[in-house]
PDB file of N, CA, C, O and CB in Angstrom:
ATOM      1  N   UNK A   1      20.741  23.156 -14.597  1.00  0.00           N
ATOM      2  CA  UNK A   1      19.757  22.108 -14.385  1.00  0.00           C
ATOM      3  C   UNK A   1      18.387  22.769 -14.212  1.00  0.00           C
ATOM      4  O   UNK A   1      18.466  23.714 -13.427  1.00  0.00           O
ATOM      5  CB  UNK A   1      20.127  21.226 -13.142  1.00  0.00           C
ATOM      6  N   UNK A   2      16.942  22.537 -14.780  1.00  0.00           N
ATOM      7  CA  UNK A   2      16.355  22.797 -14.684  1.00  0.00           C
ATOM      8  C   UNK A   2      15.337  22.984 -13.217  1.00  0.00           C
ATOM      9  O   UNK A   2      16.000  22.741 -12.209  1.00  0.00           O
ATOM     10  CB  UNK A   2      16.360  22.400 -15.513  1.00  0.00           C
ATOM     11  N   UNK A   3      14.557  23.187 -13.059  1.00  0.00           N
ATOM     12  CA  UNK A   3      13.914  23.252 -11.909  1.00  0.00           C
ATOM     13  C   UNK A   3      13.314  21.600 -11.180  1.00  0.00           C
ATOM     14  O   UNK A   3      13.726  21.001 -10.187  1.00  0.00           O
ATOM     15  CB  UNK A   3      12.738  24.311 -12.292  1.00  0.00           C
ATOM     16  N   UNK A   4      12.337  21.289 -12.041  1.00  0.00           N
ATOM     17  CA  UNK A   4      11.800  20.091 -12.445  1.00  0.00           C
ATOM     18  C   UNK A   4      12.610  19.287 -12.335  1.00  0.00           C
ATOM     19  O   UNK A   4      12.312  18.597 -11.360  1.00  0.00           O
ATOM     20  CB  UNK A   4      11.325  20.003 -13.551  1.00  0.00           C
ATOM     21  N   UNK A   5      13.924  18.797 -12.997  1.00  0.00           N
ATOM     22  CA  UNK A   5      14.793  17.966 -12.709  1.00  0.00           C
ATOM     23  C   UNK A   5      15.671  17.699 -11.223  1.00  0.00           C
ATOM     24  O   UNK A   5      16.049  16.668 -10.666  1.00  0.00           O
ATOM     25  CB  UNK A   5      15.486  18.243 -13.639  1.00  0.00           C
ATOM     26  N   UNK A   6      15.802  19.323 -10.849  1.00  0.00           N
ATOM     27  CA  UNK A   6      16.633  19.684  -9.434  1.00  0.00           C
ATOM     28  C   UNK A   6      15.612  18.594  -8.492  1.00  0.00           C
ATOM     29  O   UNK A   6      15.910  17.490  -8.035  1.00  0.00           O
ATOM     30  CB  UNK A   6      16.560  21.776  -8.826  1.00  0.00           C
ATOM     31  N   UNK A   7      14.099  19.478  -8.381  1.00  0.00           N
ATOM     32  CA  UNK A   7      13.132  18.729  -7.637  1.00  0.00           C
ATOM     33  C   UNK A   7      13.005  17.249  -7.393  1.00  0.00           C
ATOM     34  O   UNK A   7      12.759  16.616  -6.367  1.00  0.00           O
ATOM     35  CB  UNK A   7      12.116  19.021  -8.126  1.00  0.00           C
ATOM     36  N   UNK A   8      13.274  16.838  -8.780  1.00  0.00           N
ATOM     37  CA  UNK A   8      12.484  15.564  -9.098  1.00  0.00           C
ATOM     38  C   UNK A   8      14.456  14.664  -8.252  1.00  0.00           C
ATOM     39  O   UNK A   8      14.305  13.636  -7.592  1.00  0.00           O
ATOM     40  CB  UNK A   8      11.764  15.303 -11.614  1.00  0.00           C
ATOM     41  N   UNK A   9      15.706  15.126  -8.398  1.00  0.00           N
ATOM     42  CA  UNK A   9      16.924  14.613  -7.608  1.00  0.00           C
ATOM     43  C   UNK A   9      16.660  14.574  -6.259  1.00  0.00           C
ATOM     44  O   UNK A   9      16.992  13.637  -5.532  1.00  0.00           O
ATOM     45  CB  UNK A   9      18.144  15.423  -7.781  1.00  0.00           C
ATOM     46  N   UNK A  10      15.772  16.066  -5.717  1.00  0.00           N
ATOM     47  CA  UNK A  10      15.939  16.082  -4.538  1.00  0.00           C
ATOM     48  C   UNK A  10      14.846  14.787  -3.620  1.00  0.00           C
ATOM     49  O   UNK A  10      15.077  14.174  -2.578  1.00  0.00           O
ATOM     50  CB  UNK A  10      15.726  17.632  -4.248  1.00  0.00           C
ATOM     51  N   UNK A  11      14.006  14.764  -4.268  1.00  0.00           N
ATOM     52  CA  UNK A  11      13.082  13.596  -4.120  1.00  0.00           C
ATOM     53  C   UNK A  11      13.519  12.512  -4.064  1.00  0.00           C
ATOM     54  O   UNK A  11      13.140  11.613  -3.314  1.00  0.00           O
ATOM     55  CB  UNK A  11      12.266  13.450  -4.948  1.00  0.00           C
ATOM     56  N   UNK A  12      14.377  12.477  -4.862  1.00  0.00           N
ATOM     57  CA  UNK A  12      15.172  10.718  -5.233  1.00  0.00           C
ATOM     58  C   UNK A  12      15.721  10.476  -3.731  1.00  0.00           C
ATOM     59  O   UNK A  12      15.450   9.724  -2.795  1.00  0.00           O
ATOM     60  CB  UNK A  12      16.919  10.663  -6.705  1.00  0.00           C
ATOM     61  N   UNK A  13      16.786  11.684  -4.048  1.00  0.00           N
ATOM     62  CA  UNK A  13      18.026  11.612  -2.688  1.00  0.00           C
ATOM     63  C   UNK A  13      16.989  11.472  -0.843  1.00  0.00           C
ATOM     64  O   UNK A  13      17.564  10.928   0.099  1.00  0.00           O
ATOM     65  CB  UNK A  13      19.258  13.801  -2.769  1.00  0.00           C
ATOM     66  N   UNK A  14      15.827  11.924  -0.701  1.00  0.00           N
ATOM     67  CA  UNK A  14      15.103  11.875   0.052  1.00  0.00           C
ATOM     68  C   UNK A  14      14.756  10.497   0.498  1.00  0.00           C
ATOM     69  O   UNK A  14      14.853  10.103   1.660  1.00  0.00           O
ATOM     70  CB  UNK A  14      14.288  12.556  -0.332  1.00  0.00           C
ATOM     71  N   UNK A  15      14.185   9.530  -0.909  1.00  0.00           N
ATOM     72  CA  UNK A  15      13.598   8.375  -0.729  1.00  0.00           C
ATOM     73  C   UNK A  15      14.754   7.167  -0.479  1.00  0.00           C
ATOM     74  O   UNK A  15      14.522   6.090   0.069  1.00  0.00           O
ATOM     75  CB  UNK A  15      12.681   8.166  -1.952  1.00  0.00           C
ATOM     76  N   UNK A  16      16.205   7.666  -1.078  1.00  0.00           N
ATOM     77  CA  UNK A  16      17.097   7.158  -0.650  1.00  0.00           C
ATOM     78  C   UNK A  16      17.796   6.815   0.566  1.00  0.00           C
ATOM     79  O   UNK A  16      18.585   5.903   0.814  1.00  0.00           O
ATOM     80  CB  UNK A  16      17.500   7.511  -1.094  1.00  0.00           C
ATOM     81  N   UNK A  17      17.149   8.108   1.535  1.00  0.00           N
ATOM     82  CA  UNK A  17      18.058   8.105   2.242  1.00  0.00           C
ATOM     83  C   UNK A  17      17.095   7.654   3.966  1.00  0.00           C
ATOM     84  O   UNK A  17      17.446   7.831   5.132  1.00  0.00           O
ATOM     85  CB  UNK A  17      18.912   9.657   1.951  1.00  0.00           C
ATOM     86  N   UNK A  18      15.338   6.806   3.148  1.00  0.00           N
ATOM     87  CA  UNK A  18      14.553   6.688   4.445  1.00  0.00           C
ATOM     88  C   UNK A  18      14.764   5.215   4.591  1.00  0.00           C
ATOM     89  O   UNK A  18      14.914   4.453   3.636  1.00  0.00           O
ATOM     90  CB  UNK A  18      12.891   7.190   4.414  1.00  0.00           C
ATOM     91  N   UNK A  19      14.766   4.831   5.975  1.00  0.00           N
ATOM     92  CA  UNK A  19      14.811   3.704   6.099  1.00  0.00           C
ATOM     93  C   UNK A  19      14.414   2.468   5.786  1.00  0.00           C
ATOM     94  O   UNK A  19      15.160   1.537   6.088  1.00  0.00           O
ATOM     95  CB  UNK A  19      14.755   3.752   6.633  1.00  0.00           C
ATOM     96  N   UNK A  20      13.378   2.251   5.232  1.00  0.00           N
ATOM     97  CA  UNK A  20      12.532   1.908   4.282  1.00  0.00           C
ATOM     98  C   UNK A  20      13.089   1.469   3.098  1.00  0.00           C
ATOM     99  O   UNK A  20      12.986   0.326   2.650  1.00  0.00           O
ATOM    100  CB  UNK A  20      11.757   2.842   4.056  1.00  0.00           C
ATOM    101  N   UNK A  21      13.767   2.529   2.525  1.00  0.00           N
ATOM    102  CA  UNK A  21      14.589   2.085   1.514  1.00  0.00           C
ATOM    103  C   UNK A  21      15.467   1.389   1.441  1.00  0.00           C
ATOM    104  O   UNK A  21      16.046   1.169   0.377  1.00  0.00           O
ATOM    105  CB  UNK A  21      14.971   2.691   1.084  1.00  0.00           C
ATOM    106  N   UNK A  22      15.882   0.718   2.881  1.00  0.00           N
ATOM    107  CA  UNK A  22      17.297   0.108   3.045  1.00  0.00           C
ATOM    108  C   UNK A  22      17.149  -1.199   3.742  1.00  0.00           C
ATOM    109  O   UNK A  22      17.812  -1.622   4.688  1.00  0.00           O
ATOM    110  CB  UNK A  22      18.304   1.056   3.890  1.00  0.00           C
ATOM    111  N   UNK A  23      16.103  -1.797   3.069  1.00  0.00           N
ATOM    112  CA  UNK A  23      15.823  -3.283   3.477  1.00  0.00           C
ATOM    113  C   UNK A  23      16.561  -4.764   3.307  1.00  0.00           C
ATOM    114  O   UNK A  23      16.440  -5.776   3.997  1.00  0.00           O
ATOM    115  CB  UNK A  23      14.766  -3.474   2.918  1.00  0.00           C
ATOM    116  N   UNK A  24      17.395  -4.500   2.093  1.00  0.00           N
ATOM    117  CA  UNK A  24      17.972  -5.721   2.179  1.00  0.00           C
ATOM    118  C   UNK A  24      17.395  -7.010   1.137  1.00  0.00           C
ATOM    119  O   UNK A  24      17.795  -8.138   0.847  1.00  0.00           O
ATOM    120  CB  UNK A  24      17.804  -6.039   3.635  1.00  0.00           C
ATOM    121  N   UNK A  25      16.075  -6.032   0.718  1.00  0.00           N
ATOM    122  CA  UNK A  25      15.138  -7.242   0.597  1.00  0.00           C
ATOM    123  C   UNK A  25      14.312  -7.934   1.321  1.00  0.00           C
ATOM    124  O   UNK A  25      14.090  -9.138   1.192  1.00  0.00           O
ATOM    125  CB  UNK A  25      15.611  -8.008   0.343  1.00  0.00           C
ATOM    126  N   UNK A  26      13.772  -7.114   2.196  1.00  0.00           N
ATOM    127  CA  UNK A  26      13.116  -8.131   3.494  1.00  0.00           C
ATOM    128  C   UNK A  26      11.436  -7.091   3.306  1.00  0.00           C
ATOM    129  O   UNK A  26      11.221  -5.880   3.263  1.00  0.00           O
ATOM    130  CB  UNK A  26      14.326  -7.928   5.725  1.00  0.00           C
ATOM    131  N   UNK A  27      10.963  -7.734   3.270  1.00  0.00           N
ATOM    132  CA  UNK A  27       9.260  -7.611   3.188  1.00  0.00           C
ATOM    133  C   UNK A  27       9.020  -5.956   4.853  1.00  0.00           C
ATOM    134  O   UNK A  27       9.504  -5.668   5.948  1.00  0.00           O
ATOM    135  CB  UNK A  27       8.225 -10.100   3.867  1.00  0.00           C
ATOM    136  N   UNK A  28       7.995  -5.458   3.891  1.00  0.00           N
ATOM    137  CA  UNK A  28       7.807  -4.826   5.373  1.00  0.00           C
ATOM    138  C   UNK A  28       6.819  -5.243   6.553  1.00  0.00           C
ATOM    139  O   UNK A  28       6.332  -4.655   7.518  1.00  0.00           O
ATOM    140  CB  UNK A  28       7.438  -3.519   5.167  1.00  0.00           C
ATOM    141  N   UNK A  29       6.770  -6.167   6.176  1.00  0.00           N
ATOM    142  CA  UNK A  29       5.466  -7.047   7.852  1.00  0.00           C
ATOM    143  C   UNK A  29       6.917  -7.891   8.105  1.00  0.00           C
ATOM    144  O   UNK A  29       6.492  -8.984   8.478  1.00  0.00           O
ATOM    145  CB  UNK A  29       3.246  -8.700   7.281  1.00  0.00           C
ATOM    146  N   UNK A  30       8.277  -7.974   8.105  1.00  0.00           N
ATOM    147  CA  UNK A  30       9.361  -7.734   8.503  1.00  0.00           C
ATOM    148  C   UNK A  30       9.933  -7.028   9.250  1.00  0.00           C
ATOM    149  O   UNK A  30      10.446  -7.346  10.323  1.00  0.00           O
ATOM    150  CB  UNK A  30       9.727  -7.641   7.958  1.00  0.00           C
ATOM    151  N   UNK A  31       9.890  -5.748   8.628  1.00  0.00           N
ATOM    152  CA  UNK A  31      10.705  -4.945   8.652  1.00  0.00           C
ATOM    153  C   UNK A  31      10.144  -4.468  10.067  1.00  0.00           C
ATOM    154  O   UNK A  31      10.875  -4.366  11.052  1.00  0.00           O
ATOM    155  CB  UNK A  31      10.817  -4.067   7.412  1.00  0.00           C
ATOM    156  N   UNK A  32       8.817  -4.195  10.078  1.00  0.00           N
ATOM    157  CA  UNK A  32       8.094  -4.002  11.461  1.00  0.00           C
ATOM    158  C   UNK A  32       8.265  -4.870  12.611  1.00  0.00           C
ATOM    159  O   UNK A  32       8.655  -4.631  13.754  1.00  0.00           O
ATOM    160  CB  UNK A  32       6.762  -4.046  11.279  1.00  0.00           C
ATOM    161  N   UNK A  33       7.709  -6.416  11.778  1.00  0.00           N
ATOM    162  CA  UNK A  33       8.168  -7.168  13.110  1.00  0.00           C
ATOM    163  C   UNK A  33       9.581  -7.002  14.278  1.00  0.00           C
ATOM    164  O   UNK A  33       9.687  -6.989  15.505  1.00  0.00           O
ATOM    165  CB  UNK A  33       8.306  -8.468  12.573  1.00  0.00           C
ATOM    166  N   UNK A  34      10.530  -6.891  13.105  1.00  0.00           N
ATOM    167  CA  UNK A  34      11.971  -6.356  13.860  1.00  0.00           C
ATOM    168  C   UNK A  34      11.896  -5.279  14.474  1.00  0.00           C
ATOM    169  O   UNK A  34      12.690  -5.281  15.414  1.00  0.00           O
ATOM    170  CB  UNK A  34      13.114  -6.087  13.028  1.00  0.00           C
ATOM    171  N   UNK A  35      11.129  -4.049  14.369  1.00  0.00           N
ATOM    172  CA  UNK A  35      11.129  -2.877  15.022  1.00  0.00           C
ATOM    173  C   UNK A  35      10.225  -2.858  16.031  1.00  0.00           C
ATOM    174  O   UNK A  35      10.326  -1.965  16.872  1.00  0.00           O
ATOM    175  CB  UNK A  35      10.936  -1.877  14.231  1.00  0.00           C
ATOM    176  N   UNK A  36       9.233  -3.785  16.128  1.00  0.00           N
ATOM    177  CA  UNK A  36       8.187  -3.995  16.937  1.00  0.00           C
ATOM    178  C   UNK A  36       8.931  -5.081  18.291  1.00  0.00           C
ATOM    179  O   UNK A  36       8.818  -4.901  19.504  1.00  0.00           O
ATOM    180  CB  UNK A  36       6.845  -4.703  15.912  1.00  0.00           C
ATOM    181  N   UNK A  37       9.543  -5.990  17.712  1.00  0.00           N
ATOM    182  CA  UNK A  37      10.394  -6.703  18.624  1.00  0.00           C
ATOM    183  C   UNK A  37      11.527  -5.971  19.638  1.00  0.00           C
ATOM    184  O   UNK A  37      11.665  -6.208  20.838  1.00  0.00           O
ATOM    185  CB  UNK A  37      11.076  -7.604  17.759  1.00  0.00           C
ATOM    186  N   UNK A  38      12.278  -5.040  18.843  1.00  0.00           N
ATOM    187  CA  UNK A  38      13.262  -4.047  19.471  1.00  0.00           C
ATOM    188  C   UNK A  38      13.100  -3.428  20.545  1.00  0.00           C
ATOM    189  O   UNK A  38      13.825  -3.334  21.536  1.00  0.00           O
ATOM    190  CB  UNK A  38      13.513  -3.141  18.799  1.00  0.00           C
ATOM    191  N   UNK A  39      11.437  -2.723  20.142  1.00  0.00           N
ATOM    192  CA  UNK A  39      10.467  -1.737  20.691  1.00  0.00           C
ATOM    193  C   UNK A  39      10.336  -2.428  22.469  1.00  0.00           C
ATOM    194  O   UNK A  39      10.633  -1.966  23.571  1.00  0.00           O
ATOM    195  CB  UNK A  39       8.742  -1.766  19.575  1.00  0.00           C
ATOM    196  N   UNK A  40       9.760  -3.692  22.014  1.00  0.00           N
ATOM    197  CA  UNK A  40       9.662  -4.622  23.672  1.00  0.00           C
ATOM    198  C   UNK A  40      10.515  -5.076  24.041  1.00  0.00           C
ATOM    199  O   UNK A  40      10.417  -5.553  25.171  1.00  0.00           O
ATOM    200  CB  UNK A  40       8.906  -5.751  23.926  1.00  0.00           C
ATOM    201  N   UNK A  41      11.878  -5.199  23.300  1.00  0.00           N
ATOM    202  CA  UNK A  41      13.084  -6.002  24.460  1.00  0.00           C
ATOM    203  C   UNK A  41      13.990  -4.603  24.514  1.00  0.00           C
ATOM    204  O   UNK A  41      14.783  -4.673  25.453  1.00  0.00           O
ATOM    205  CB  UNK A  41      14.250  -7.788  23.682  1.00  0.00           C
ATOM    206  N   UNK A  42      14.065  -3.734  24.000  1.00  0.00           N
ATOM    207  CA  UNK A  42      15.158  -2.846  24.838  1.00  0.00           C
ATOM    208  C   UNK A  42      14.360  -1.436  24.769  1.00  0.00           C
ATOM    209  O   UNK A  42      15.027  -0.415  24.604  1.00  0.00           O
ATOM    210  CB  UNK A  42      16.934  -2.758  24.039  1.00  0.00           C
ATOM    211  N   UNK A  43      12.740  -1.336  24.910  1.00  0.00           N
ATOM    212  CA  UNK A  43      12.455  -0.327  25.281  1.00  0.00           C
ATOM    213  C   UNK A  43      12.347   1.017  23.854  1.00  0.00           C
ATOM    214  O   UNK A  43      11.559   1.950  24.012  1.00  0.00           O
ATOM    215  CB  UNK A  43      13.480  -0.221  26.422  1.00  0.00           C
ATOM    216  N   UNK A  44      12.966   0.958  22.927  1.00  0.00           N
ATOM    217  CA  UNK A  44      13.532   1.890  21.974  1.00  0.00           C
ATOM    218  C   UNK A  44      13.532   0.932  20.942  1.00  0.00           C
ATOM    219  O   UNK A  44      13.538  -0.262  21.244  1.00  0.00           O
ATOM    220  CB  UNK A  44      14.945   2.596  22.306  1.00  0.00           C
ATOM    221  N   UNK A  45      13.525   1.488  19.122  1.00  0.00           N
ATOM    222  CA  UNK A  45      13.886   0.801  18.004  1.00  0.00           C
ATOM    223  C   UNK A  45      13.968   2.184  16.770  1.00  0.00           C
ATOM    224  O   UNK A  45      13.184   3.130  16.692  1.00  0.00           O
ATOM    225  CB  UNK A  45      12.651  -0.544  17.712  1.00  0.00           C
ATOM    226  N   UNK A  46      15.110   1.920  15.950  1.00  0.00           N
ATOM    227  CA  UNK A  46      14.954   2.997  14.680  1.00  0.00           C
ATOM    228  C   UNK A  46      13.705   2.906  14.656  1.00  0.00           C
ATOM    229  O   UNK A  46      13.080   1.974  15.162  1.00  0.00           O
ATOM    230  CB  UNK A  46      15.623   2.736  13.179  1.00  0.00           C
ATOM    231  N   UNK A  47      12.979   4.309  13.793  1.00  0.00           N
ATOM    232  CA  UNK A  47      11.572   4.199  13.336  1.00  0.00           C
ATOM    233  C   UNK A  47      11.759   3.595  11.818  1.00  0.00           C
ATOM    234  O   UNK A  47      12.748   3.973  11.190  1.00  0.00           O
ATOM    235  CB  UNK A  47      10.736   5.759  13.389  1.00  0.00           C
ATOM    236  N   UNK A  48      11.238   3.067  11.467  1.00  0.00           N
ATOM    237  CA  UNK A  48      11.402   2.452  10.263  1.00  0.00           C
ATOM    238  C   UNK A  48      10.575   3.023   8.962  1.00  0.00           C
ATOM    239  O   UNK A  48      10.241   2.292   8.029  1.00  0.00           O
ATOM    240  CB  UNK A  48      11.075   1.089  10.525  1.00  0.00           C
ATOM    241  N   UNK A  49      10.285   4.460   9.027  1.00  0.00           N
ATOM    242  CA  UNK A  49       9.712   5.794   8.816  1.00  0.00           C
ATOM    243  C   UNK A  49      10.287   6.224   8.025  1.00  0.00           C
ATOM    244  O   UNK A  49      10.394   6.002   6.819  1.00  0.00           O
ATOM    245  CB  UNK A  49       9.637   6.653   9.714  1.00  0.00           C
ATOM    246  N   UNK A  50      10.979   7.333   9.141  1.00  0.00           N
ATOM    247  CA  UNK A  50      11.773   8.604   9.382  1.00  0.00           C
ATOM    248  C   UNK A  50      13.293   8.279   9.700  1.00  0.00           C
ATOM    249  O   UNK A  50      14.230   9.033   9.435  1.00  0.00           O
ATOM    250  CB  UNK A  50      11.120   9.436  10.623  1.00  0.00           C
ATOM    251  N   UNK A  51      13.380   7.166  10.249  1.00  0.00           N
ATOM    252  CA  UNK A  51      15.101   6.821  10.779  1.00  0.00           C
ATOM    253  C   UNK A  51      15.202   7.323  12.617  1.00  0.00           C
ATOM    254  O   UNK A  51      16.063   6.938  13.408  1.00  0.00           O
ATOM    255  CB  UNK A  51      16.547   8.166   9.563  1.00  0.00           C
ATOM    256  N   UNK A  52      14.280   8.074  12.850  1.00  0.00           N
ATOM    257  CA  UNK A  52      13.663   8.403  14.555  1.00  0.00           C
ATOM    258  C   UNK A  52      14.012   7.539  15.183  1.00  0.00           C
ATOM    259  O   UNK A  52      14.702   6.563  14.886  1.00  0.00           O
ATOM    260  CB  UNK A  52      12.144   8.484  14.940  1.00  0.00           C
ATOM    261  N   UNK A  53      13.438   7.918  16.337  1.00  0.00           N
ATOM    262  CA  UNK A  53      13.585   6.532  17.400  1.00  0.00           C
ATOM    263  C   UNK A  53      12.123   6.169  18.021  1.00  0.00           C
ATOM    264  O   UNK A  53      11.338   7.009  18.460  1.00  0.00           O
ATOM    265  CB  UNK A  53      14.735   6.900  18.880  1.00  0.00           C
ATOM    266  N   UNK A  54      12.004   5.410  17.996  1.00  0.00           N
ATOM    267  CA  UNK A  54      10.491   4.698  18.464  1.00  0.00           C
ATOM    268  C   UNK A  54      10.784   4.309  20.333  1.00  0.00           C
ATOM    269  O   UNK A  54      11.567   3.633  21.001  1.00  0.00           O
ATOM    270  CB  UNK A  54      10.141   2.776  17.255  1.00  0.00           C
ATOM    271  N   UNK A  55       9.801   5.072  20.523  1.00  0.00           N
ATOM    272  CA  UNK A  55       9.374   4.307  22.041  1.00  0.00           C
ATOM    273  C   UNK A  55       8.909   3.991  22.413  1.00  0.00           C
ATOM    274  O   UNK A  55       7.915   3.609  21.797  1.00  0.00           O
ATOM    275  CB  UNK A  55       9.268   4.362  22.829  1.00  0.00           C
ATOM    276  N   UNK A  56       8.958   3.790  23.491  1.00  0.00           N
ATOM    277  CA  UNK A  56       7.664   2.447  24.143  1.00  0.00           C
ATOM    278  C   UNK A  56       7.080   3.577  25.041  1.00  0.00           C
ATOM    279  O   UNK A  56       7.511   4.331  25.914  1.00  0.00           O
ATOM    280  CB  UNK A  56       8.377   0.619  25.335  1.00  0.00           C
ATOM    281  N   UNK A  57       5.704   3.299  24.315  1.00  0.00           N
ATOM    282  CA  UNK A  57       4.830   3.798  25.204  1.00  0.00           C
ATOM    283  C   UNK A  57       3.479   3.490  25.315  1.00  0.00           C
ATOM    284  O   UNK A  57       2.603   3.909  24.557  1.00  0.00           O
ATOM    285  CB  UNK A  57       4.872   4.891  25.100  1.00  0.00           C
ATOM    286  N   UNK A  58       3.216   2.269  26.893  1.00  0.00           N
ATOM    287  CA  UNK A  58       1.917   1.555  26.742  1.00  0.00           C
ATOM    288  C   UNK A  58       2.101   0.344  25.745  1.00  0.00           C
ATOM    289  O   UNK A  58       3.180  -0.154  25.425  1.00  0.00           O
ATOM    290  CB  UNK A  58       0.772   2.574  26.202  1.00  0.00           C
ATOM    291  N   UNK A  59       1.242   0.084  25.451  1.00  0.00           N
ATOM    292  CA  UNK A  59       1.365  -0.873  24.487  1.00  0.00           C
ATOM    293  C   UNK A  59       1.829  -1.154  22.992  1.00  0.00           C
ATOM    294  O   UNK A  59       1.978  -2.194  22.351  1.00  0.00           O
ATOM    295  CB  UNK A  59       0.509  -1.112  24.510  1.00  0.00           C
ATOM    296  N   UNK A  60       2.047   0.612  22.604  1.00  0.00           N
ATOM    297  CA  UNK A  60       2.147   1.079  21.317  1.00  0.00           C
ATOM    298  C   UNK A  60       3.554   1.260  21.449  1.00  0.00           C
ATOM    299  O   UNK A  60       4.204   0.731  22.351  1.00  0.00           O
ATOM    300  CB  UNK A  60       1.271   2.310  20.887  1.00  0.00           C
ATOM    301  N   UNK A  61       4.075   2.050  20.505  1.00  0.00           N
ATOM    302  CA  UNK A  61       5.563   2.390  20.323  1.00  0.00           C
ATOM    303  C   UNK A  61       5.426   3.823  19.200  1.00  0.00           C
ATOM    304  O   UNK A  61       4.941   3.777  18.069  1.00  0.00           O
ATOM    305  CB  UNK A  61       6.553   0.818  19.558  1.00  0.00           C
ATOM    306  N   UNK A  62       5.913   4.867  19.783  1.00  0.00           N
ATOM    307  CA  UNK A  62       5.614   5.983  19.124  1.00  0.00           C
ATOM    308  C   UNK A  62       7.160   6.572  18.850  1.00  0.00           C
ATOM    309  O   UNK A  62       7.967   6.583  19.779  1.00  0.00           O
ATOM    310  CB  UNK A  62       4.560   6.940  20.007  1.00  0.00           C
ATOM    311  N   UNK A  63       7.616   7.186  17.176  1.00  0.00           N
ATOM    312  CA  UNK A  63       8.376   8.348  17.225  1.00  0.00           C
ATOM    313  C   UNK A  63       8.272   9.553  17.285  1.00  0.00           C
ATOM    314  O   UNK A  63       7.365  10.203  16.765  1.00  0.00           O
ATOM    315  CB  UNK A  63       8.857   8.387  16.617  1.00  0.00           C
ATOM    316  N   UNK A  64       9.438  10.107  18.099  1.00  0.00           N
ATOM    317  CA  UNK A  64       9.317  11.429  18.675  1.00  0.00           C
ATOM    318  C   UNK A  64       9.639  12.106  17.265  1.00  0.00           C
ATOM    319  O   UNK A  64       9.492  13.298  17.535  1.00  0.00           O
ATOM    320  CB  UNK A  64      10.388  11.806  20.061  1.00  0.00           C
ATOM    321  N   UNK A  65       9.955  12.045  16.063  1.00  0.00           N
ATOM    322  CA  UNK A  65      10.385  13.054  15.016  1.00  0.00           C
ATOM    323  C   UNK A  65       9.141  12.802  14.056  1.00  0.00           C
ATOM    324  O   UNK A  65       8.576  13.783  13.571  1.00  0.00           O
ATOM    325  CB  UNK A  65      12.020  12.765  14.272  1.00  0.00           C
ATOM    326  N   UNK A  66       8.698  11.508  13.766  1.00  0.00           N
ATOM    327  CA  UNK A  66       7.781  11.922  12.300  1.00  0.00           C
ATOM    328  C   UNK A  66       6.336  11.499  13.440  1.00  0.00           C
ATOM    329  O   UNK A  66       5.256  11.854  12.966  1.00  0.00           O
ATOM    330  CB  UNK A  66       8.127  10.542  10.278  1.00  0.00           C
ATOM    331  N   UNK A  67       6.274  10.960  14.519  1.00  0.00           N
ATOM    332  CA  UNK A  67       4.443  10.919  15.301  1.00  0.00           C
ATOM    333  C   UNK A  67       4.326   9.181  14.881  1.00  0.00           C
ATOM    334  O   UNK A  67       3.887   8.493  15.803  1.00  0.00           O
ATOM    335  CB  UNK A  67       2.665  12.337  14.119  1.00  0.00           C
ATOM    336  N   UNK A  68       4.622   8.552  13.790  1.00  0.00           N
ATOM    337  CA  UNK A  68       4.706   6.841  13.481  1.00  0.00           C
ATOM    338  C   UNK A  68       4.091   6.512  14.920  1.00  0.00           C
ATOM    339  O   UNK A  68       4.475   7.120  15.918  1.00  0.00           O
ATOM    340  CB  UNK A  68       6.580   6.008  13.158  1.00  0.00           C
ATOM    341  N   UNK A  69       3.189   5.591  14.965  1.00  0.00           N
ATOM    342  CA  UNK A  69       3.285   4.771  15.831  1.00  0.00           C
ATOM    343  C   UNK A  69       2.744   3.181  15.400  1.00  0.00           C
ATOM    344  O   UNK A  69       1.953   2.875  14.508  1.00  0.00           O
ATOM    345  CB  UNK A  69       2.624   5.413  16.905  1.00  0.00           C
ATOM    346  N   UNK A  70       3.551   2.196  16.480  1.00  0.00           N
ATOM    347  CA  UNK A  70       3.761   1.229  15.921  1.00  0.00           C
ATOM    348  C   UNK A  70       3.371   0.496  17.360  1.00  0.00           C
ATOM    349  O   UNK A  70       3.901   0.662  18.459  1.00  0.00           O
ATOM    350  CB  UNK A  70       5.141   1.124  15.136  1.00  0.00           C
ATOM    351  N   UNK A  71       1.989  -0.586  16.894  1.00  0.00           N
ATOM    352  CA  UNK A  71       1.491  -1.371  17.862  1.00  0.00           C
ATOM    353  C   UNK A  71       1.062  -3.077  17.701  1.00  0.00           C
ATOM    354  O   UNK A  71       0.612  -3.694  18.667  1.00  0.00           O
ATOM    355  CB  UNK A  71       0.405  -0.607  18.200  1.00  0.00           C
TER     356      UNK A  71
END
């Protein structure tokens, strides 16, 4: 397999595998609202990023793996 091609799989398998990608079909001023909702009733929510975990902190909601923050 060429180089270019290897790259261009490993990219795929990357975008495949972010959360983001695994919507369902649901809009992302969705996809947030749900993570933004999570964020204030149990404190914590996947990052909807990275796949992280988002926390509450202050008014915002920050992940500890990719920095996302969500307010």
């Amino acid at each position: 397999m060429a180089a270019t091609a290897l790259f261009e799989e490993q990219i795929q398998m990357r975008r495949d595998r972010r959360p983001c990608a695994l919507t369902d079909g649901i809009t992302l001023g969705q996809l947030l609202t749900r993570a933004h909702e999570a964020v204030h009733t149990r404190g914590a929510a996947d990052c909807p990023v990275c796949g992280g975990v988002l926390e509450r902190r202050g008014v915002q909601a920050r992940c500890g793996s990719c920095g996302s923050s969500l307010s």
